[in-house]
Each structure stands twice: as structure tokens, then as C-alpha cells.
C-alpha positions as CSV (number, residue, x, y, z in Angstrom):
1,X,5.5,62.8,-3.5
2,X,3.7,60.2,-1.8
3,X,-0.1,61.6,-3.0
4,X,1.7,61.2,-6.3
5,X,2.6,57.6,-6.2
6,X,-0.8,57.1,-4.5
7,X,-2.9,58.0,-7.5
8,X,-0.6,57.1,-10.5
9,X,-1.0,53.7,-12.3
10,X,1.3,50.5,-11.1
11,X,2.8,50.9,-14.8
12,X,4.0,54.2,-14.5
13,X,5.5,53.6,-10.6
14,X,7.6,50.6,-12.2
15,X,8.9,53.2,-14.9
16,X,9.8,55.7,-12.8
17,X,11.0,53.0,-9.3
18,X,10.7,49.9,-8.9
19,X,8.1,48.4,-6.1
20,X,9.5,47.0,-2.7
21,X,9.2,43.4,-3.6
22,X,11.4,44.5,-7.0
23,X,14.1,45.9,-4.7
24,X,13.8,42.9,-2.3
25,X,14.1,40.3,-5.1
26,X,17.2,42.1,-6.8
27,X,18.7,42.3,-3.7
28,X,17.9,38.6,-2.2
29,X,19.1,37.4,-5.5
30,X,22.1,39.1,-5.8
31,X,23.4,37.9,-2.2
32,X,22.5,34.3,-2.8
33,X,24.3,34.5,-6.4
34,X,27.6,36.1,-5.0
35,X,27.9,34.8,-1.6
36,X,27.8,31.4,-2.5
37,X,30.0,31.9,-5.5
38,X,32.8,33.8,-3.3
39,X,32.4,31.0,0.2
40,X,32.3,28.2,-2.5
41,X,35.3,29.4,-4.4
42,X,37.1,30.0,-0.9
43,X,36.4,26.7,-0.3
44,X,39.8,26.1,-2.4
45,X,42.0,29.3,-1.2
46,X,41.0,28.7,2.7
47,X,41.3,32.8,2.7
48,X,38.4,33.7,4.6
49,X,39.0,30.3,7.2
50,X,40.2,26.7,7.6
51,X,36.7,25.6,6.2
52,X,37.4,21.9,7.3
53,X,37.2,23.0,11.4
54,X,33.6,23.1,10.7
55,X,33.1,20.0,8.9
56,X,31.7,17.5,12.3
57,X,33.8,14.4,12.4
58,X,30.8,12.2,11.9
59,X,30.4,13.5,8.4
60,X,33.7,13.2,7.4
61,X,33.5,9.6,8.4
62,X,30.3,9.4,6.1
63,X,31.7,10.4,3.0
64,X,34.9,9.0,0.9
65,X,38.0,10.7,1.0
66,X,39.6,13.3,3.3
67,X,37.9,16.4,4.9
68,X,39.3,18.4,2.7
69,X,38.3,16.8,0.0
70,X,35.2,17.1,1.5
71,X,35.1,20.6,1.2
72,X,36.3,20.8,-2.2
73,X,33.0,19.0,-3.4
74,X,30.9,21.2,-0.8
75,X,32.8,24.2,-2.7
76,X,31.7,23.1,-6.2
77,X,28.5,22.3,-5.1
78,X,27.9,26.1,-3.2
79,X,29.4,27.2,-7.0
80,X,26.7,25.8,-9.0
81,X,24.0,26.7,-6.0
82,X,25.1,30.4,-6.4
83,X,25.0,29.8,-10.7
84,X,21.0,28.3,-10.4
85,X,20.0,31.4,-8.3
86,X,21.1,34.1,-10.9
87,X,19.6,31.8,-13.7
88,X,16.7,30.1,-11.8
89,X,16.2,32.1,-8.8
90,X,13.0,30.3,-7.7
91,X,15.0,26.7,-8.1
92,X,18.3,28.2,-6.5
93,X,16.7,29.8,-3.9
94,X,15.4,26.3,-2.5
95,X,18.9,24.9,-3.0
96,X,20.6,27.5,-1.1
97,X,17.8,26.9,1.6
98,X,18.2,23.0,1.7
99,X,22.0,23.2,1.3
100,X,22.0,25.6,5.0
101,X,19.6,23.3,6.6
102,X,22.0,20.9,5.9
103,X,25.2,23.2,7.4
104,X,22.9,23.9,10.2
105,X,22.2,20.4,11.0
106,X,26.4,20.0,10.9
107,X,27.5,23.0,12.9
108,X,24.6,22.0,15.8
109,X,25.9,18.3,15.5
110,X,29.3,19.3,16.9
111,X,27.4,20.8,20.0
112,X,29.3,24.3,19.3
113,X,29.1,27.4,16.8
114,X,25.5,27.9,17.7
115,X,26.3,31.6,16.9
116,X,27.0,30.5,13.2
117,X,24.2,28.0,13.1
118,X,21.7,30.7,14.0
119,X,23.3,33.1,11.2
120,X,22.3,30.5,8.8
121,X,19.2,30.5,9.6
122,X,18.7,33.6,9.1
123,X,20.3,33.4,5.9
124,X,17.6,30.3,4.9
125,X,14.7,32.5,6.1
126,X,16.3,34.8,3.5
127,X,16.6,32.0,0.7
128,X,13.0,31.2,1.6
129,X,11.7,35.2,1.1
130,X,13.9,34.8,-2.5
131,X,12.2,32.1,-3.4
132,X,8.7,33.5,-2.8
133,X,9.6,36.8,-4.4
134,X,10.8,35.5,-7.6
135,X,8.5,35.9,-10.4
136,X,7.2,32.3,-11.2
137,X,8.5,32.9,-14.7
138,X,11.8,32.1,-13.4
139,X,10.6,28.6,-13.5
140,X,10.4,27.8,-17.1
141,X,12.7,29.8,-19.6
142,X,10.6,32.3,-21.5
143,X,10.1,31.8,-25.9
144,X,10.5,35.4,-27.7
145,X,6.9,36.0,-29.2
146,X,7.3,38.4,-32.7
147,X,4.8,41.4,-32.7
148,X,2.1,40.1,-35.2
149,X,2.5,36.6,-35.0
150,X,-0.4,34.3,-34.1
151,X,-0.7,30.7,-34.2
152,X,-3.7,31.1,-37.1
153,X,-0.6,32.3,-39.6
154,X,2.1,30.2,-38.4
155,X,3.1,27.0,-40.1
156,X,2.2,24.9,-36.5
157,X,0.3,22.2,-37.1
């Protein structure tokens, strides 16, 4: 099978399966759409944890308002961070990344859950990788182009 794939044309491997980077992109994309969607959302519920233990007191101090109030906002914002990856993956994909450098830089403030600090990382090398996988049309949205049309029979002037 692999002789096959070897000497067929990159159009016909993407009919039949999609390449690697595809599979990695679909994948990367899907994570970083749900998971922030499902830990922002629990942000509210408090199911998964108390999410306010790993808020660092200097932070709360920083910002108006009580911790939990804090996280409220932090759960709206990882929402809409998790909404811009499935529409914009290129865009989202930096957000997600900024947004954990910025949970990183809390959790190792507190001088404790280094475990969960390093797990974010990983998860902004990830956000990185998505980034650089998305297709760079994901940039700017595309304009449906009619079979046929050209600009020398179109009424732009």
C-alpha cells in the first residue's frame, strides 16, 4: 500500500486520506475548540474544581471585584478563545497560546502546581503547532467565486 501512495498524485492521496498535517490540524483544532469551551463553561458550575484555588492572591488583588468573579470573566473569555479557534484557527490558536502563558505565569507565581504549569505548556506548544498548521486562509474569510465569472464581464469598475 505504501508503493501505492508513493507514486500516486497529492490530489488523489487527499481523496482517498487525508495527509498527516490534515489529521494534525483537525485534531489540534478540535481540542483547542472544545476544551476551552467545556473549562470556560465550568468556570460557572465549579464541576471539574474550585477554579478560584488557582487564581494567586496577587492577581486577585489586581483586578476589581471578587475571585470569583474573577473567574467568571476568565470563563467567558476561555468561551470566546475556544469560538475564534473553530472559526479562525490561526487567530485562536495564538489566543489560546497567550491566554496559557498567562495561566502559566499565575500557577508559577504561587510557587506551587508546577505539575499543572508544565501541562500548560505543553498544551501552548500544542496551540503553537495549530497555529502553524492552519491553512493561512483561515486568516481572511474566503468570497464564493461562480464558475465562468471573470472580472472582464462583471459590472466592477
Amino acid at each position: 500500500m505504501t508503493s501505492i501512495r508513493l507514486f500516486s498524485t497529492p490530489a488523489a492521496q487527499r481523496e482517498v486520506t487525508p495527509s498527516g498535517g490534515r489529521q494534525a490540524f483537525l485534531l489540534l483544532r478540535t481540542v483547542f475548540t472544545i476544551a476551552p469551551i467545556a473549562f470556560g463553561l465550568d468556570k460557572f458550575f465549579n464541576v471539574l474544581t474550585n477554579w478560584e484555588q488557582y487564581l494567586a492572591p496577587w492577581i486577585s488583588d489586581l483586578v476589581p471585584g471578587s475571585a470569583h468573579q474573577t473567574m467568571l470573566a476568565v470563563g467567558v473569555v476561555e468561551i470566546l478563545a475556544g469560538v475564534v479557534v473553530f472559526l479562525r484557527p490561526t487567530v485562536g490558536a495564538y489566543l489560546v497560546a497567550a491566554w496559557l502563558l498567562g495561566i502559566i505565569t499565575n500557577l508559577l507565581s504561587f510557587g506551587d502546581y508546577y505539575d499543572v504549569a508544565l501541562r500548560d505548556f505543553g498544551l501552548l506548544v500544542g496551540a503553537l503547532a495549530l497555529a502553524r498548521l492552519a491553512p493561512p486562509a483561515s486568516w481572511t474569510p474566503r468570497r464564493p467565486v461562480s464558475v465562468g465569472h471573470t472580472i472582464e464581464n462583471s459590472d466592477v469598475r
